[in-house]
KEKE-3310 file (N, C-alpha, C; in steps of 0.2 Angstrom, whole numbers, plus 5000, padded with zeros to 4 digits):
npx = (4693:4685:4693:4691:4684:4687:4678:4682:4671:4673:4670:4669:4676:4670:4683:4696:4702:4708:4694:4694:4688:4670:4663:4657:4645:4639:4626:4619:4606:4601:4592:4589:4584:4575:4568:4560:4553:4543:4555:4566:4578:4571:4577:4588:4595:4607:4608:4613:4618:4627:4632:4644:4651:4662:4667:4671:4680:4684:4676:4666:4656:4647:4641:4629:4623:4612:4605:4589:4587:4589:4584:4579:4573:4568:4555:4553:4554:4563:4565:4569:4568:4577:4591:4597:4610:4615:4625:4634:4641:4645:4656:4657:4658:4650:4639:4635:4631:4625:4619:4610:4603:4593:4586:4573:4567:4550:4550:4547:4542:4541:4534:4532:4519:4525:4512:4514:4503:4501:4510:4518:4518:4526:4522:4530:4532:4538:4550:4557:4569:4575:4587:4593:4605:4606:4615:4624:4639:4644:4656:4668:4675:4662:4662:4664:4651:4651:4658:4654:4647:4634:4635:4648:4642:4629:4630:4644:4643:4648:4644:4633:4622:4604:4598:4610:4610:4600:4592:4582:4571:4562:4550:4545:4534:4525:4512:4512:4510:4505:4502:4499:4500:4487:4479:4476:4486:4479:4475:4487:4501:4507:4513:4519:4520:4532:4537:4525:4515:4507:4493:4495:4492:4491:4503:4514:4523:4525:4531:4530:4542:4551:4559:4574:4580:4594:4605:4608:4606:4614:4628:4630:4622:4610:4602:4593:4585:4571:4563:4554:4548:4545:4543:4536:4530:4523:4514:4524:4526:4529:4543:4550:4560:4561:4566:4567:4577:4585:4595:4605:4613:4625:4633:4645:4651:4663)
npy = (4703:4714:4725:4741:4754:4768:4780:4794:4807:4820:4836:4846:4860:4877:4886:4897:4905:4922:4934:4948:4965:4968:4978:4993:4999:5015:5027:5044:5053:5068:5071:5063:5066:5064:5073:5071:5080:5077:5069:5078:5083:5091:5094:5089:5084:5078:5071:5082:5085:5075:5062:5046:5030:5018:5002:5001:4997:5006:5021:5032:5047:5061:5072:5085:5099:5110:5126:5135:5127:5127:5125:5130:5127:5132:5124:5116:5114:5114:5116:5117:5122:5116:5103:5091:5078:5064:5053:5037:5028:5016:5005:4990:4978:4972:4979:4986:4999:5008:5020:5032:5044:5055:5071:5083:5099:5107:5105:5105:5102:5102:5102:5107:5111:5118:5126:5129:5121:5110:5097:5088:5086:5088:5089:5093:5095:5090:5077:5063:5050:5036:5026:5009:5001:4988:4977:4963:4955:4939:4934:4924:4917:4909:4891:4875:4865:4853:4853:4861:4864:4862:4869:4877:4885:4893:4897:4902:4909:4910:4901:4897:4909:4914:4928:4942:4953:4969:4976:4991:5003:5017:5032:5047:5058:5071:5080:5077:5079:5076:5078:5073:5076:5086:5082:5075:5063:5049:5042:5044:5040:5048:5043:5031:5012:4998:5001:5004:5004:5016:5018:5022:5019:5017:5027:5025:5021:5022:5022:5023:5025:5016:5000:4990:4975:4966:4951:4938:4943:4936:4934:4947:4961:4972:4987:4996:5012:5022:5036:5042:5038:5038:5034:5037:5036:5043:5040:5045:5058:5063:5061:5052:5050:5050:5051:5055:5058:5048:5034:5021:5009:4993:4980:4971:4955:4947)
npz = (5562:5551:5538:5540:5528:5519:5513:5502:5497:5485:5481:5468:5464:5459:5446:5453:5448:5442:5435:5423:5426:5427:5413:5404:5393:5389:5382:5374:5366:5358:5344:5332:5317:5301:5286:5272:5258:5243:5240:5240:5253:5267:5280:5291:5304:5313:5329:5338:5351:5359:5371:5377:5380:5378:5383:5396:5412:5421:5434:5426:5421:5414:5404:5395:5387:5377:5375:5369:5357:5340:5323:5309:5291:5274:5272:5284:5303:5317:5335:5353:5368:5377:5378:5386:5388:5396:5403:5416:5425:5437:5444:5454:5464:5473:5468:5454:5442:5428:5418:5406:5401:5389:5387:5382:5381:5378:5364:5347:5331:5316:5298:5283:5265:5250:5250:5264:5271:5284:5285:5293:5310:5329:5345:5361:5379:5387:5381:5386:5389:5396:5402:5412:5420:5435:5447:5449:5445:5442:5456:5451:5435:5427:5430:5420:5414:5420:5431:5441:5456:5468:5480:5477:5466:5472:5482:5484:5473:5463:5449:5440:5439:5441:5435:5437:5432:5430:5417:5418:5411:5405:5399:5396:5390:5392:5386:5374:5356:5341:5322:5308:5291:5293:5301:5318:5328:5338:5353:5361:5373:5388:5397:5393:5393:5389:5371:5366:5354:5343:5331:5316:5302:5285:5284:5292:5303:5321:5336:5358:5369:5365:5368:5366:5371:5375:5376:5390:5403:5412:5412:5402:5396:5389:5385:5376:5371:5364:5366:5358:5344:5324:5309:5292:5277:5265:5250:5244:5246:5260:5267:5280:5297:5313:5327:5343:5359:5365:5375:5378:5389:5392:5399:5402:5412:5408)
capx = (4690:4684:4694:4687:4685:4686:4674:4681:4670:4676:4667:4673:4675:4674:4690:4698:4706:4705:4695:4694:4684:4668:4663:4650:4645:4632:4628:4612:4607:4592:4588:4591:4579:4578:4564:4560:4547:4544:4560:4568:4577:4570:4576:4593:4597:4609:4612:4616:4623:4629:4637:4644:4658:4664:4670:4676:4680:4683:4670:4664:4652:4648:4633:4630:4616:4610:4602:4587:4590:4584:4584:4576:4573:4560:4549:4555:4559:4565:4566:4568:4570:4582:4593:4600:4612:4618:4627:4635:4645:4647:4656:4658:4660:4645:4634:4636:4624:4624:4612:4610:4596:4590:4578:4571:4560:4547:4552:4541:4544:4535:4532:4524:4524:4525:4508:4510:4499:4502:4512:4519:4518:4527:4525:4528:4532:4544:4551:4563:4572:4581:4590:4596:4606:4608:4616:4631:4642:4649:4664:4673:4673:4659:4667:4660:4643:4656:4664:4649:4644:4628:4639:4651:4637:4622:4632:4649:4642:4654:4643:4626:4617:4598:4600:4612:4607:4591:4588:4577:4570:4556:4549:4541:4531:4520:4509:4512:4502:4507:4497:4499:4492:4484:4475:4479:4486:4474:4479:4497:4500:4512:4520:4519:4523:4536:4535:4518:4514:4503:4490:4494:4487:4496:4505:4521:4524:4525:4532:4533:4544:4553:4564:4576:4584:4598:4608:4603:4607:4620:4635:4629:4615:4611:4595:4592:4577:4569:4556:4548:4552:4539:4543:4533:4530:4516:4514:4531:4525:4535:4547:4553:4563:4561:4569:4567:4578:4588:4597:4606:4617:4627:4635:4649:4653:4668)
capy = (4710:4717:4732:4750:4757:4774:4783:4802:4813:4827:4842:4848:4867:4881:4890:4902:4911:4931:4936:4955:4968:4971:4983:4994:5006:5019:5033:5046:5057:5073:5072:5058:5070:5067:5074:5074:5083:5077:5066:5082:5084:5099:5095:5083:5084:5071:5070:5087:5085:5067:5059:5041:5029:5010:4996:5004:4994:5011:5024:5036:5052:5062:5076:5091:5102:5115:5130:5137:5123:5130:5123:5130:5128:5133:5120:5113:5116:5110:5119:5116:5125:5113:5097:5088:5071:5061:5047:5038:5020:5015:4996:4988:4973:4969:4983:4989:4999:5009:5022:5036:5051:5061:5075:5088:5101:5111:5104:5108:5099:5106:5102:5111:5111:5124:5131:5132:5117:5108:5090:5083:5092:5087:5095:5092:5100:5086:5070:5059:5042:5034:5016:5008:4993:4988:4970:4962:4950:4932:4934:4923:4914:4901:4885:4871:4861:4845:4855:4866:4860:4867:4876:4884:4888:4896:4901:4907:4914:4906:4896:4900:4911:4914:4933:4945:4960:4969:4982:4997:5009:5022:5039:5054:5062:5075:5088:5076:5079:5075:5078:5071:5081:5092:5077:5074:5057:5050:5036:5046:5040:5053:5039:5024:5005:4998:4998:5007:5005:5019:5017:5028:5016:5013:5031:5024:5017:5026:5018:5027:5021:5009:4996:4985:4972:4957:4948:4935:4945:4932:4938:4952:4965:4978:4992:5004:5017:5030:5041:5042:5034:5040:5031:5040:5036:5044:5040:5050:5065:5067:5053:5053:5045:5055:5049:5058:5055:5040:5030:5017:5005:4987:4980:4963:4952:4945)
capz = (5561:5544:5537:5535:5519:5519:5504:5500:5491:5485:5477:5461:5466:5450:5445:5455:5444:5441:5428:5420:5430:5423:5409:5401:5388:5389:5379:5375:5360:5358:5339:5324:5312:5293:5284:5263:5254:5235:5237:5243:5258:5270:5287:5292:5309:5316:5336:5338:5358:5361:5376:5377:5382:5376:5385:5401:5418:5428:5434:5421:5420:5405:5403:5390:5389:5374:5376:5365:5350:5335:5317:5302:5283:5271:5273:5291:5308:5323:5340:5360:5375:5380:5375:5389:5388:5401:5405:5422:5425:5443:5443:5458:5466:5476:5466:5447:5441:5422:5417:5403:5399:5386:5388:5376:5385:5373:5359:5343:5325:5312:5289:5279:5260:5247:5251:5270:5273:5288:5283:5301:5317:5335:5350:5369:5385:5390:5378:5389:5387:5404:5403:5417:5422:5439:5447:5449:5441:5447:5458:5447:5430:5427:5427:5415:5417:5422:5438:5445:5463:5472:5486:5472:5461:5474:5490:5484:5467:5456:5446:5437:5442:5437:5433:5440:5429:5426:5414:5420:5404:5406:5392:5401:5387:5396:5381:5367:5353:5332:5317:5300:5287:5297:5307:5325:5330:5344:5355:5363:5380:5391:5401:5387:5394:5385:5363:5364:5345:5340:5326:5312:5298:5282:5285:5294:5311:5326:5346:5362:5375:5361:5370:5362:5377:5374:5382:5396:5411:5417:5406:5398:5396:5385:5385:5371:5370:5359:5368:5351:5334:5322:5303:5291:5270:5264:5245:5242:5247:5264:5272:5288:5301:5320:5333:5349:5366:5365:5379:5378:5393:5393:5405:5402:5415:5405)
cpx = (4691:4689:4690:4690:4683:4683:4676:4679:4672:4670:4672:4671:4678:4680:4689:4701:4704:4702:4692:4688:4678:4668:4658:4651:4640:4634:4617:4615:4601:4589:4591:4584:4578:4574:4564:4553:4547:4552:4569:4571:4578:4572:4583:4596:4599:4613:4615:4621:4621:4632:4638:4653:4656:4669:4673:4675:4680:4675:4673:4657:4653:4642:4636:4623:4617:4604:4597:4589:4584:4586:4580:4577:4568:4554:4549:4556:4559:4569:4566:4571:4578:4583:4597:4603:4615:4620:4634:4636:4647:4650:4657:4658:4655:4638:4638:4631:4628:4619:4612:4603:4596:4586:4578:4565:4556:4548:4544:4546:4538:4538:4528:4527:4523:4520:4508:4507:4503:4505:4513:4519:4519:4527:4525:4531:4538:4544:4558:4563:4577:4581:4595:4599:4608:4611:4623:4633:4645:4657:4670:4670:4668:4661:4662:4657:4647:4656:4658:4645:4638:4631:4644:4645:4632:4624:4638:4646:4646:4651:4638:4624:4609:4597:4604:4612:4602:4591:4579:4574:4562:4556:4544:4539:4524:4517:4512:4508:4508:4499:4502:4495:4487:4478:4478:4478:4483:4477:4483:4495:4506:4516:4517:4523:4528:4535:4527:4517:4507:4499:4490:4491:4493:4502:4513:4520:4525:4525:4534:4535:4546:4559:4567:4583:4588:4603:4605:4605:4612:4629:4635:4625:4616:4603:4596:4586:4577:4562:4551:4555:4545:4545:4540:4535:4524:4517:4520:4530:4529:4537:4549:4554:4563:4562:4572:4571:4580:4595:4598:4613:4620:4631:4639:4652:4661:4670)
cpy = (4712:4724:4738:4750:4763:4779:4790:4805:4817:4831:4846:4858:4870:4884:4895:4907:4918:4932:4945:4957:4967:4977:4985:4998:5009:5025:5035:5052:5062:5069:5067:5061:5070:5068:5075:5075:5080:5074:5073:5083:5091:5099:5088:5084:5079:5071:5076:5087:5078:5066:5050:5038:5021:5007:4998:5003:5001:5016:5029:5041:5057:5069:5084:5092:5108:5119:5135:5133:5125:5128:5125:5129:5132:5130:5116:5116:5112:5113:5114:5122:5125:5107:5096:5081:5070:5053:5043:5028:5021:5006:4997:4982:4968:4972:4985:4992:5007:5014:5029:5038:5055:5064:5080:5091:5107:5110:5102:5105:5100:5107:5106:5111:5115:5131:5130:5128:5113:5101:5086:5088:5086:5091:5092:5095:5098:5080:5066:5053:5041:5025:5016:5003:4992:4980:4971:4955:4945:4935:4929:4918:4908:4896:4882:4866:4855:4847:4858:4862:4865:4872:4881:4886:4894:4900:4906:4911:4913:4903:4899:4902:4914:4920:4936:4952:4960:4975:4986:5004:5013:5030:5041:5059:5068:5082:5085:5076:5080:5074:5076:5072:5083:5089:5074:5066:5056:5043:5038:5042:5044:5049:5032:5016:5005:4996:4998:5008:5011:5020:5021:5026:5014:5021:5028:5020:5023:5022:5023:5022:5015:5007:4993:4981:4967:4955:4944:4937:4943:4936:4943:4955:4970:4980:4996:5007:5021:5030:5039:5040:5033:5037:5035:5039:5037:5047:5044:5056:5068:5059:5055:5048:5053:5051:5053:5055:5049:5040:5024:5013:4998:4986:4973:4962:4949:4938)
cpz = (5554:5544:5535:5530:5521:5513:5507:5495:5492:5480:5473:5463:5457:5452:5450:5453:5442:5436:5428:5425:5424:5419:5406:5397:5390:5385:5377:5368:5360:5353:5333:5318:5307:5291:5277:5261:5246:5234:5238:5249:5262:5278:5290:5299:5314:5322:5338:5343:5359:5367:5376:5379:5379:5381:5392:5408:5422:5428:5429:5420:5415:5406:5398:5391:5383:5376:5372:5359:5344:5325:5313:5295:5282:5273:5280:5295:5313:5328:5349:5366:5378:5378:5379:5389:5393:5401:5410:5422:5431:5445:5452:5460:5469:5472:5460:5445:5434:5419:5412:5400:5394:5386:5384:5381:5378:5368:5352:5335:5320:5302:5287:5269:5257:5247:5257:5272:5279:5284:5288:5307:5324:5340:5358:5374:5388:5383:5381:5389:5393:5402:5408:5418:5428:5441:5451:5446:5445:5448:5453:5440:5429:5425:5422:5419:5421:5430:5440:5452:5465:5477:5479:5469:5466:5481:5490:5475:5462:5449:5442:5440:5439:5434:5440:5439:5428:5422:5417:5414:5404:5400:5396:5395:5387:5389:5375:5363:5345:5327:5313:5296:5287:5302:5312:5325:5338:5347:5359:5371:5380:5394:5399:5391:5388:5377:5364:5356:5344:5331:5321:5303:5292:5281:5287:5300:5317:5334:5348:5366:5371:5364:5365:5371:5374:5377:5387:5402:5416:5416:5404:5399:5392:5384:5380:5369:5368:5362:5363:5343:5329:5314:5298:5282:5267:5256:5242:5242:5251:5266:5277:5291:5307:5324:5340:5354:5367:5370:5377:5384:5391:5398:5403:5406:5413:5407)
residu = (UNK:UNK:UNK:UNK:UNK:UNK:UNK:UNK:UNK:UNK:UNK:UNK:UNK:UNK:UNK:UNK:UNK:UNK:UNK:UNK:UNK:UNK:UNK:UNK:UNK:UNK:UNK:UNK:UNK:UNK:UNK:UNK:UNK:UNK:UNK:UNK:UNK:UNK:UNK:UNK:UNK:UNK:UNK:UNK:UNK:UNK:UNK:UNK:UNK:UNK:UNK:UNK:UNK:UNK:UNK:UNK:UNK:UNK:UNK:UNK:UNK:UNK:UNK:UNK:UNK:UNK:UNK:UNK:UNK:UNK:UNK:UNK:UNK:UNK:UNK:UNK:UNK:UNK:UNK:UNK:UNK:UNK:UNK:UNK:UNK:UNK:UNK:UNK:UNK:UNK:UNK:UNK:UNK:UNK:UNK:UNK:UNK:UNK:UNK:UNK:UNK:UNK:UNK:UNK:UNK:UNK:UNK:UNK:UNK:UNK:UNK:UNK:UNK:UNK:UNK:UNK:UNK:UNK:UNK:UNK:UNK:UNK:UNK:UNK:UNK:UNK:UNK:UNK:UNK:UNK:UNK:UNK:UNK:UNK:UNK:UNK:UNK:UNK:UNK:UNK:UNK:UNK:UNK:UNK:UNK:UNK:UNK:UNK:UNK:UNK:UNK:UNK:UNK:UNK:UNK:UNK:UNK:UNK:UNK:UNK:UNK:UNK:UNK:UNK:UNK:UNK:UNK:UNK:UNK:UNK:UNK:UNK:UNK:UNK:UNK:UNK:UNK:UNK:UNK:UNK:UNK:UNK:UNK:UNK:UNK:UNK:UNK:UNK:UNK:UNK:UNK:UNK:UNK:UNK:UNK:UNK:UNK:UNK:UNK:UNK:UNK:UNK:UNK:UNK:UNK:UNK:UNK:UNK:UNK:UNK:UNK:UNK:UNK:UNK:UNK:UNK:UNK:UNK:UNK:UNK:UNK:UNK:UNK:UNK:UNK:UNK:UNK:UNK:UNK:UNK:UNK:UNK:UNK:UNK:UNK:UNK:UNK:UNK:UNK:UNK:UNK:UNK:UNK:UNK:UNK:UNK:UNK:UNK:UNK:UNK:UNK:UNK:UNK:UNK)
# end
């Protein structure tokens, strides 16, 4: 009688070892504002109500709010109704989820130069930035390409996954309207897809609803948005940098 052979496969299982809870940043800003006349500057307004947080596994909530925001010079202004920040970290286990808002209501931005003339003009009813990230992270450490089996990897969630984060990011500009030099910019959309470039010629640049996303969703993620981001260098007569309603989230798996 022949002997059995007995063949044991084994399955190379990934680590079990603990690793760090996740963690996340977020953070939101009204107004990054700087304006120059003639090389001049008529108007500097940096982030007035902010909210934010770094690197932090536990939950976190944050929010601030101004009332009547009102900025003048000679030759500038910059007013709102209202100037709202927020920002909100919920980690969890089976669900994480990461999100911060800035909102500016009635808010009115307005140049003009020595004689009165119109130079830049913003106005709108609402200008909002929301970023969002929602998911969940692998239960434990990706092991290496060597050791990854199809049952650890697809069923217990050990292993690679195809994404596990998603960035969520939306701008709510309802009663937008901008001139430059005393001509109305035409093209605006009120609720802009994402990095809506608007056509302002060789004047400057202008995006609504400007994303910036990185990270591969596995490990990491990161959302950052400006409602509006207007550019502006017009022969050196005015320069400008605006930046309305900024959100920003991340999220590390560790």
């Amino acid at each position: 009688m022949k002997p059995i052979h007995l063949v044991v496969i084994s399955l190379a299982m990934g680590t079990s070892a603990a690793i760090a809870a996740p963690t996340a940043s977020g953070g939101a800003y009204d107004f990054d504002v700087h304006v120059s006349v003639a090389a001049v500057s008529v108007l500097d307004v940096t982030r007035p109500e902010e909210v934010g947080f770094t690197d932090l596994s536990t939950a976190y909530s944050e929010s601030k709010e101004i009332i009547d925001f009102n900025v003048a010079t000679a030759l500038a202004s910059l007013s709102a109704d209202s100037t709202s920040v927020e920002t909100q970290w919920i980690p969890g286990e089976s669900f994480l989820a990461v999100g911060s808002r800035a909102t500016v209501t009635n808010v009115a931005l307005g140049v003009v130069n020595v004689l009165s003339s119109s130079l830049l003009g913003v106005q709108a009813n609402q200008i909002q930035s929301t970023s969002i990230i929602t998911g969940t992270c692998p239960a434990a450490a990706i092991p290496a390409p060597s050791v990854v089996s199809l049952v650890d990897g697809y069923i217990f969630r050990n292993g690679f996954e195809a994404q596990n984060l998603f960035p969520s990011g939306d701008s709510n500009l309802p009663g937008l309207a901008i001139s430059i030099q005393g001509s109305a910019v035409t093209g605006l959309n009120t609720l802009p897809p994402a990095n809506t470039v608007v056509d302002i010629g060789s004047l400057g640049t202008l995006v609504l609803n400007e994303q910036t996303i990185t990270g591969d969703g596995i490990a990491g993620l990161s959302l950052a948005s400006n409602a509006l981001d207007l550019q502006l260098d017009i022969a050196g007569i005015i320069t400008a940098s605006v930046i309305i309603a900024h959100s920003e989230v991340s999220v590390s798996c560790n």
